[in-house]
VMD Tcl script that builds the backbone (N, CA, C; Angstrom):
set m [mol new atoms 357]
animate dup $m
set s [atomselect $m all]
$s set {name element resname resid chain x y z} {
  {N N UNK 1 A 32.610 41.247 -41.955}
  {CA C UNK 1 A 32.824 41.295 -40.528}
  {C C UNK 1 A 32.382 39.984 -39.872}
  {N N UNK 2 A 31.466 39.727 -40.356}
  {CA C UNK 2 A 30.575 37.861 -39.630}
  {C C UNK 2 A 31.873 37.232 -39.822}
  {N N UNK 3 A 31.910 37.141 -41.088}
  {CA C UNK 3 A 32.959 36.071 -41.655}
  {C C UNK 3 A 34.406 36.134 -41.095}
  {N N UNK 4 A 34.907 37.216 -40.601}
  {CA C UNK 4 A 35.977 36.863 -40.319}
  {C C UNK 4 A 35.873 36.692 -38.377}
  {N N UNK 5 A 34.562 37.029 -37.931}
  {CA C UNK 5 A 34.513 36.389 -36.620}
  {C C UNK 5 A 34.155 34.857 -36.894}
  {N N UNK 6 A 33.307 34.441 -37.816}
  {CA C UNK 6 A 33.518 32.960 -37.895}
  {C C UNK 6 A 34.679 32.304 -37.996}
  {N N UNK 7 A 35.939 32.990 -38.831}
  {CA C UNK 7 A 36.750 32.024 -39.018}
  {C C UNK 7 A 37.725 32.104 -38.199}
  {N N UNK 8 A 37.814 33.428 -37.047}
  {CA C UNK 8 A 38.287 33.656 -36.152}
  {C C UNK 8 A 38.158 32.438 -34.698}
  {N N UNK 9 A 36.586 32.364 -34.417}
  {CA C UNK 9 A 36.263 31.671 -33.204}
  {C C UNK 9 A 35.711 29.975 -34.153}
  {N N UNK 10 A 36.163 29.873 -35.144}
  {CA C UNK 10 A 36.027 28.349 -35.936}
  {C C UNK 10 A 35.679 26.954 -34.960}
  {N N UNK 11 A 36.539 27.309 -34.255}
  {CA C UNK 11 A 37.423 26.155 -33.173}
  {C C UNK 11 A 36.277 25.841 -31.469}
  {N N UNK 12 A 35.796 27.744 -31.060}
  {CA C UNK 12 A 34.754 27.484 -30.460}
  {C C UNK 12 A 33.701 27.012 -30.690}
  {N N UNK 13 A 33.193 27.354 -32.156}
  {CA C UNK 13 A 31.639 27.514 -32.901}
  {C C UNK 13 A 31.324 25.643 -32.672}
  {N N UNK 14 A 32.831 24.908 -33.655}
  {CA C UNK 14 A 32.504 23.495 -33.136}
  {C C UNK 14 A 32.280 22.815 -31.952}
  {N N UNK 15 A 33.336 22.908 -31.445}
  {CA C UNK 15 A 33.118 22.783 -29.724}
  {C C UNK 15 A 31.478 23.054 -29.568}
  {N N UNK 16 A 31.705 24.114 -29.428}
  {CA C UNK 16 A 29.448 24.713 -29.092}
  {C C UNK 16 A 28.843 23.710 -29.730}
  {N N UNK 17 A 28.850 23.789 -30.986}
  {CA C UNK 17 A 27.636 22.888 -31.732}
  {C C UNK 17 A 27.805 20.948 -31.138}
  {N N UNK 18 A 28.763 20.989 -30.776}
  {CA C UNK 18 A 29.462 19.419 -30.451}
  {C C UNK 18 A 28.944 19.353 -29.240}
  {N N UNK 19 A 29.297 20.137 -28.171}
  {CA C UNK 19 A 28.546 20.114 -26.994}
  {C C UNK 19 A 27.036 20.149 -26.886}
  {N N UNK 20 A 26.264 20.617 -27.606}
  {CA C UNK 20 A 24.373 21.247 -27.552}
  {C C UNK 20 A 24.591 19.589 -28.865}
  {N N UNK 21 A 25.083 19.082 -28.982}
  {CA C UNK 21 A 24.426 17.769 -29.657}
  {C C UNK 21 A 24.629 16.796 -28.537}
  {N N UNK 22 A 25.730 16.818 -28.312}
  {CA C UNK 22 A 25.943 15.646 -26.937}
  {C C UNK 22 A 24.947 15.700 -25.652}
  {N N UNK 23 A 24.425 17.084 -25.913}
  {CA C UNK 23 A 23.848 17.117 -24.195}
  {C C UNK 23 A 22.374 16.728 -24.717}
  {N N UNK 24 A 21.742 17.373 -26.199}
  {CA C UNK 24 A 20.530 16.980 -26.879}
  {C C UNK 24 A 20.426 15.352 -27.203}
  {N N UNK 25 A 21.474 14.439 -27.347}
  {CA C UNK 25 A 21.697 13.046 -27.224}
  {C C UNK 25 A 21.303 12.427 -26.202}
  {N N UNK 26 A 22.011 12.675 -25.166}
  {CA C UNK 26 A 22.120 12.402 -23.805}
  {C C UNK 26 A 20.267 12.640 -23.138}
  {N N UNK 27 A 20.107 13.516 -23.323}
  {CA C UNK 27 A 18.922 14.523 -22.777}
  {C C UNK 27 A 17.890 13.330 -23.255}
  {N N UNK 28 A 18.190 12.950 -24.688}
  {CA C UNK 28 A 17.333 11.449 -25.540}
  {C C UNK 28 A 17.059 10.644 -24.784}
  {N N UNK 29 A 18.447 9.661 -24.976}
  {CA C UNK 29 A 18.760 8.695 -24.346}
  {C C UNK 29 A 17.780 8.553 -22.534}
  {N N UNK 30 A 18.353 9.433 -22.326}
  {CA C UNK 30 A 17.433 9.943 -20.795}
  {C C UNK 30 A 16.354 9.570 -20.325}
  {N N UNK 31 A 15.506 10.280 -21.781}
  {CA C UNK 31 A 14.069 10.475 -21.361}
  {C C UNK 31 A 13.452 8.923 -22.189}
  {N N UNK 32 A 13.860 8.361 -23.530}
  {CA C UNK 32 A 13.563 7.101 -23.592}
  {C C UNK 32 A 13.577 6.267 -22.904}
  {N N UNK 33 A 14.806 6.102 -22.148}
  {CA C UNK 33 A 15.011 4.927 -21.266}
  {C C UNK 33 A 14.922 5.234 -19.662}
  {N N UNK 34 A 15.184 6.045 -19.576}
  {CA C UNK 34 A 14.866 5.846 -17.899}
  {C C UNK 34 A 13.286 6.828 -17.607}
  {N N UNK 35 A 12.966 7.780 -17.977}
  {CA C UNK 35 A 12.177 8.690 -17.426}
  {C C UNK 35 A 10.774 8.038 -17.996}
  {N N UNK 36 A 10.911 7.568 -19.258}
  {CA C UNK 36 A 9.529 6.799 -20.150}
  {C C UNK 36 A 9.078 5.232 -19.227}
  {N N UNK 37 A 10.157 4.807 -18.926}
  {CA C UNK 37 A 10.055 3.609 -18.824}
  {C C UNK 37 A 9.255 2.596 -17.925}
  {N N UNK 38 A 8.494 1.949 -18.161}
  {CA C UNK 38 A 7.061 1.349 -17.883}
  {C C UNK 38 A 7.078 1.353 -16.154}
  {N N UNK 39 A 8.372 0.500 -15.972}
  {CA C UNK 39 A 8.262 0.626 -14.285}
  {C C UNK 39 A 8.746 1.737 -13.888}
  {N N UNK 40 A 9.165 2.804 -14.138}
  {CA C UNK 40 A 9.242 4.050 -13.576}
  {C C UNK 40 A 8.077 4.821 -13.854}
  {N N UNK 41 A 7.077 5.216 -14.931}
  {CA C UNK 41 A 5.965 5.097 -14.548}
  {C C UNK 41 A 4.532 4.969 -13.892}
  {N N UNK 42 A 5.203 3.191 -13.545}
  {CA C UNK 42 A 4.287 2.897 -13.027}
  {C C UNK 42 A 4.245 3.357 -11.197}
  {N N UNK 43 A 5.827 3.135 -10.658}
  {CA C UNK 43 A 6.116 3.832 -9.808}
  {C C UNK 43 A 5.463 4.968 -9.254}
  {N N UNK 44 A 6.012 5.740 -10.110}
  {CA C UNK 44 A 5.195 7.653 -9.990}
  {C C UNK 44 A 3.549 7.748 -9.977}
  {N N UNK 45 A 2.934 6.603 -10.643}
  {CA C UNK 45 A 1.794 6.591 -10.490}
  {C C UNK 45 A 0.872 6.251 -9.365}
  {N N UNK 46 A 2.074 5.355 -8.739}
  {CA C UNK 46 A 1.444 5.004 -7.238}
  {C C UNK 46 A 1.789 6.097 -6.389}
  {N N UNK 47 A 2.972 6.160 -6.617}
  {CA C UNK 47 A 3.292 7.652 -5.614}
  {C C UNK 47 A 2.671 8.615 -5.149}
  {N N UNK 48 A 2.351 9.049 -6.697}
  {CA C UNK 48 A 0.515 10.629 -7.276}
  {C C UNK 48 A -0.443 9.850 -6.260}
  {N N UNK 49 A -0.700 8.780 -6.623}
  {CA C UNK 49 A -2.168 8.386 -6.373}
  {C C UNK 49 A -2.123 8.065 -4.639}
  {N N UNK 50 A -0.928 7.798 -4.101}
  {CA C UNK 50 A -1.251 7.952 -2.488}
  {C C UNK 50 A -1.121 9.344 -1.515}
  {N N UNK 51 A -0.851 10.084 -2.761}
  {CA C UNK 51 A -0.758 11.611 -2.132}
  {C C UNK 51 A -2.029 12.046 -1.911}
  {N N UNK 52 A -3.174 11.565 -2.664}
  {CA C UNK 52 A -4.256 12.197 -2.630}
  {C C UNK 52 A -4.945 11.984 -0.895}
  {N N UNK 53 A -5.877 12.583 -0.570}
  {CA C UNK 53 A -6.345 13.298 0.909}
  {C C UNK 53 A -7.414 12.038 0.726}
  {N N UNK 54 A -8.233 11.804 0.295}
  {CA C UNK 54 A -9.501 11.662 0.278}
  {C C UNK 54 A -10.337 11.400 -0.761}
  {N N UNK 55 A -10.935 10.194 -1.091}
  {CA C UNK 55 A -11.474 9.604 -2.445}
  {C C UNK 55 A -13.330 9.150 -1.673}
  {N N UNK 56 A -14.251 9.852 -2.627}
  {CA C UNK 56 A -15.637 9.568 -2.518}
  {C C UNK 56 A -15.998 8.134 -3.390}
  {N N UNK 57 A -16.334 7.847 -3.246}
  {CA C UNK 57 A -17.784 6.673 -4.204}
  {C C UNK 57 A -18.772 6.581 -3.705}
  {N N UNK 58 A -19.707 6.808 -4.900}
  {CA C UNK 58 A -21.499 6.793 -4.417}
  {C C UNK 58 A -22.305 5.442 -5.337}
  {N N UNK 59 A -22.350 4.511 -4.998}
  {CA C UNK 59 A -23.402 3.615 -5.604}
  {C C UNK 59 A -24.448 3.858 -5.349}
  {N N UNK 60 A -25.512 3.717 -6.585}
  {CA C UNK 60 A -26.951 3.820 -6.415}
  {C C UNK 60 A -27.090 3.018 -7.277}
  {N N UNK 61 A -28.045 2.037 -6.889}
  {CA C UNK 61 A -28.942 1.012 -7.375}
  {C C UNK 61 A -30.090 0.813 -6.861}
  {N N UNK 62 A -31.235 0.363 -8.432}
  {CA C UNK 62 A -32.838 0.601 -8.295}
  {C C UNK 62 A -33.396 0.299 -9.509}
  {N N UNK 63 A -34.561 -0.570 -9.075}
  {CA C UNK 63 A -35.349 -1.335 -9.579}
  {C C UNK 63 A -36.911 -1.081 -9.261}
  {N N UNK 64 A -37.543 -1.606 -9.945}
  {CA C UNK 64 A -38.763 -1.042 -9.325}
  {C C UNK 64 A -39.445 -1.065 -8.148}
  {N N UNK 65 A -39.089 -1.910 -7.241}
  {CA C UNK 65 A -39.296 -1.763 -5.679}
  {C C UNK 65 A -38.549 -1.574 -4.689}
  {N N UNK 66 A -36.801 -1.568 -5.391}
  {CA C UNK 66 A -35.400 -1.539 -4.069}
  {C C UNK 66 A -34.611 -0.460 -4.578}
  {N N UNK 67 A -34.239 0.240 -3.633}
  {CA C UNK 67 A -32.854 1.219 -4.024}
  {C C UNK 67 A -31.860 0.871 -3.002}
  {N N UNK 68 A -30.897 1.032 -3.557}
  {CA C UNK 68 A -29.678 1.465 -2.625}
  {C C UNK 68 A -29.207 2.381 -3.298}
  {N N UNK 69 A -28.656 2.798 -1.996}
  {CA C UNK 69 A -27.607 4.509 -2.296}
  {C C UNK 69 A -26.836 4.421 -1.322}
  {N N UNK 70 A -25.431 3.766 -1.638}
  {CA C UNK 70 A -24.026 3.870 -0.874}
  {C C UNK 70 A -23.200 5.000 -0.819}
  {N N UNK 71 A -22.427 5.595 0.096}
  {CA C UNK 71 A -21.361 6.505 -0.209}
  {C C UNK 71 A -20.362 6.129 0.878}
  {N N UNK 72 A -19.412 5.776 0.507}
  {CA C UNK 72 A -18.187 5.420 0.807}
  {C C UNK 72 A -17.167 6.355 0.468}
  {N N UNK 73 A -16.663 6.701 1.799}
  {CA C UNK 73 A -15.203 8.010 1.689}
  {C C UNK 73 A -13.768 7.338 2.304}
  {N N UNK 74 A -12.943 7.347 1.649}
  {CA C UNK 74 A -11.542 6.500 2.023}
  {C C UNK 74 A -10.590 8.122 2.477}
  {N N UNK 75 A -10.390 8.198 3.883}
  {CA C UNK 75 A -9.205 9.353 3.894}
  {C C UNK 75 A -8.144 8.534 4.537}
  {N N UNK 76 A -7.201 9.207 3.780}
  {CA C UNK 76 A -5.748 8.775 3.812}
  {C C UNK 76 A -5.083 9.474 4.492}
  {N N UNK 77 A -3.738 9.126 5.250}
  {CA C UNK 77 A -3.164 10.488 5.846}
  {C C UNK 77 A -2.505 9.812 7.222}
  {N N UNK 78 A -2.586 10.534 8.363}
  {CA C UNK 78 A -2.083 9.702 9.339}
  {C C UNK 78 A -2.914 8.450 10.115}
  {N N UNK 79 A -4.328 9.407 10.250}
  {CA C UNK 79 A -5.020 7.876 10.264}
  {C C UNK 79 A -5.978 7.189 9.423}
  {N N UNK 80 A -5.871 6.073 8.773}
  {CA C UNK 80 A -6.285 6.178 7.447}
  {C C UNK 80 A -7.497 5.174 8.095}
  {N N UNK 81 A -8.920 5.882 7.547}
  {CA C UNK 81 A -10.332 5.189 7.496}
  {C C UNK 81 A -11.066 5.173 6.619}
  {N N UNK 82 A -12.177 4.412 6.536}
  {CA C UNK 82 A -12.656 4.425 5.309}
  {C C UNK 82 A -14.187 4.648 6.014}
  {N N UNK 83 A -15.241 5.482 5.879}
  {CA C UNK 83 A -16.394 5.879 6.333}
  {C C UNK 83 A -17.728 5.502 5.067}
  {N N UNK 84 A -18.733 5.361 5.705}
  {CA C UNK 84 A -19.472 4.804 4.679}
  {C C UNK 84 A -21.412 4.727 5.232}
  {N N UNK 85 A -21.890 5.616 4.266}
  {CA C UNK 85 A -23.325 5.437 4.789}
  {C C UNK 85 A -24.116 4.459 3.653}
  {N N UNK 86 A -24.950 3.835 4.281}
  {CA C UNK 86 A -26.001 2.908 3.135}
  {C C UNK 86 A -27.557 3.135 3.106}
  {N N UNK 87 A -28.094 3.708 2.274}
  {CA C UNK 87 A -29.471 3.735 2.759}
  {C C UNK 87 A -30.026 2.435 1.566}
  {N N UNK 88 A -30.934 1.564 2.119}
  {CA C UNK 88 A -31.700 0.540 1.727}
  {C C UNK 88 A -33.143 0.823 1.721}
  {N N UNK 89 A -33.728 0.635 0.874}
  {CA C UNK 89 A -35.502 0.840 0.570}
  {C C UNK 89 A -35.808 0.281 -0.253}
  {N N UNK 90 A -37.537 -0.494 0.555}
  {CA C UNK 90 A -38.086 -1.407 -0.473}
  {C C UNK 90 A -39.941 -1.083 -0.129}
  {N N UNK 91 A -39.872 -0.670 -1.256}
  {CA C UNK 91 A -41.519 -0.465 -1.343}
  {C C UNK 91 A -42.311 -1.307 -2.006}
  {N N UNK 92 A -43.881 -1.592 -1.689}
  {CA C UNK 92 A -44.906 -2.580 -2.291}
  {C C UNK 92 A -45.366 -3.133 -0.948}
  {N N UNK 93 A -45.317 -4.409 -1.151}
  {CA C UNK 93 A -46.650 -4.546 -0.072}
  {C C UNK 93 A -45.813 -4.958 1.561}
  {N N UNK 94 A -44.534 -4.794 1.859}
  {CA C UNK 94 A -44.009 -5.186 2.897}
  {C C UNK 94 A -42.586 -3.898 2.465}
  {N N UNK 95 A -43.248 -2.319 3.223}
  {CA C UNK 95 A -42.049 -1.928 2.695}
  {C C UNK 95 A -41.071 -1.063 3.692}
  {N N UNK 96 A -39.869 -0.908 3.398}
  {CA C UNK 96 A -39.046 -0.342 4.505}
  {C C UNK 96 A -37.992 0.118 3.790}
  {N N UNK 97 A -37.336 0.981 5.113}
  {CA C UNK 97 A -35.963 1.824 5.036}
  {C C UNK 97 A -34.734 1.716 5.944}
  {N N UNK 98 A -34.264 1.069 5.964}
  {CA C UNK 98 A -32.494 0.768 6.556}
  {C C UNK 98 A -31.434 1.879 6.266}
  {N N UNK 99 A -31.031 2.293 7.338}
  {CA C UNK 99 A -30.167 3.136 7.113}
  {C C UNK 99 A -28.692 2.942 8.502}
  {N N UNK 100 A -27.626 2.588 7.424}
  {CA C UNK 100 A -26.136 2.325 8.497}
  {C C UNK 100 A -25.380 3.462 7.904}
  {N N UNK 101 A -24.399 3.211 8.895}
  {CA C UNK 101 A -22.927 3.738 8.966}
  {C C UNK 101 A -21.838 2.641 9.440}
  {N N UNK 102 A -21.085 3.030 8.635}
  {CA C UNK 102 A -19.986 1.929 9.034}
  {C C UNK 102 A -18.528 2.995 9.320}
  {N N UNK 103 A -18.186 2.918 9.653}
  {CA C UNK 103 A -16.712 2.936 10.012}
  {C C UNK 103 A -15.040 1.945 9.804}
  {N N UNK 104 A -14.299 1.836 8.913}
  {CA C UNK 104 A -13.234 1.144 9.292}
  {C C UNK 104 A -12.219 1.604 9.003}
  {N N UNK 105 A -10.787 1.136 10.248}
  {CA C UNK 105 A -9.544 1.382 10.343}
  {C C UNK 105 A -8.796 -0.148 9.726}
  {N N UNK 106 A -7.777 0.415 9.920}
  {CA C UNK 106 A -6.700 -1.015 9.496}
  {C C UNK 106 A -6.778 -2.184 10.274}
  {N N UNK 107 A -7.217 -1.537 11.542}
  {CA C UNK 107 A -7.163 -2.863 12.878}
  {C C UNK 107 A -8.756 -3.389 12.997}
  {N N UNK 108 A -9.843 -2.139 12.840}
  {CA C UNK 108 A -11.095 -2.950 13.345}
  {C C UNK 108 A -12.484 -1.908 12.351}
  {N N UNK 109 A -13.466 -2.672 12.005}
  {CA C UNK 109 A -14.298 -2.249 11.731}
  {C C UNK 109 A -15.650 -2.063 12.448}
  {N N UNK 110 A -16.367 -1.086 12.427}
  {CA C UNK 110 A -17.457 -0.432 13.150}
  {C C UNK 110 A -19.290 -0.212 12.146}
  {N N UNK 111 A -19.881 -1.200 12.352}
  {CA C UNK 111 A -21.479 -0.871 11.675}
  {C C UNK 111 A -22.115 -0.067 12.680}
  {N N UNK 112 A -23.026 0.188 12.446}
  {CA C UNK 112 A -24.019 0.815 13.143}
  {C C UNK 112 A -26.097 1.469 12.386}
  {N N UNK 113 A -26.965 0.809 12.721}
  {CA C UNK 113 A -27.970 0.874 12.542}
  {C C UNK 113 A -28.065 2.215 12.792}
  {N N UNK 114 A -28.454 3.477 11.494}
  {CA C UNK 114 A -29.049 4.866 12.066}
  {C C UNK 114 A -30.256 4.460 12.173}
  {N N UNK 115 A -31.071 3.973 11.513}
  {CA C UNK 115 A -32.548 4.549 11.304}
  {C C UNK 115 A -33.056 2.953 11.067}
  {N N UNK 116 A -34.457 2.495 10.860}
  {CA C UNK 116 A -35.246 1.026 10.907}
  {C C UNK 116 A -36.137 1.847 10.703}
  {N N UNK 117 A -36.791 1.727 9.691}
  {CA C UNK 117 A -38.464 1.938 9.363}
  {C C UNK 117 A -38.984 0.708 8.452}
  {N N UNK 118 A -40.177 0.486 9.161}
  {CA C UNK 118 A -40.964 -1.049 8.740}
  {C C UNK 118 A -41.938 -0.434 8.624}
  {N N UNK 119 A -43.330 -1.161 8.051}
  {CA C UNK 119 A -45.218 -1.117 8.219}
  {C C UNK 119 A -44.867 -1.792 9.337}
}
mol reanalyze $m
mol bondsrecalc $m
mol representation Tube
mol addrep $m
């Protein structure tokens, strides 16, 4: 019974198998060269990466008498700023604590002294 529907639909079966190779070729070809390809890629990667809302960084640095501890927040979006606190400290025989905020847009940037502690 198989056999004589195979040799019946012969003519489709090739066709089918001829078509699901051409489109599995094609589908190749595709994804090697255009979808892999370094500057398309690299493209999509900028794309991803400006979708994101909002990116933190925290530096801390310290030694035996100075720290810093930065945090810097970049939000993106309609109005794009970048916000940023710094605390500075130095202890031993002349010692203190600095503490800013900064603020900046595309057009202007904003410091500001929170805190001054001296001896």
């Amino acid at each position: 019974m198989i056999t004589t529907l195979i040799r019946a639909n012969r003519k489709l079966l090739i066709w089918s198998a001829l078509l699901i190779l051409l489109i599995f070729a094609g589908l190749t070809v595709w994804y090697r060269n255009i979808y892999s390809d370094p500057r398309n890629v690299f493209q999509a990667m900028l794309e991803n990466s400006l979708r994101t809302g909002s990116v933190t960084k925290e530096i801390v640095q310290a030694d035996e008498s100075q720290t810093l501890d930065q945090r810097v927040r970049l939000l993106t979006g309609d109005n794009h700023t970048v916000q940023g606190v710094t605390n500075l400290s130095q202890t031993g025989l002349a010692s203190a604590k600095v503490v800013t905020e900064s603020l900046g847009t595309p057009t202007s940037d904003f410091v500001r002294y929170k805190s001054i502690e001296t001896d």
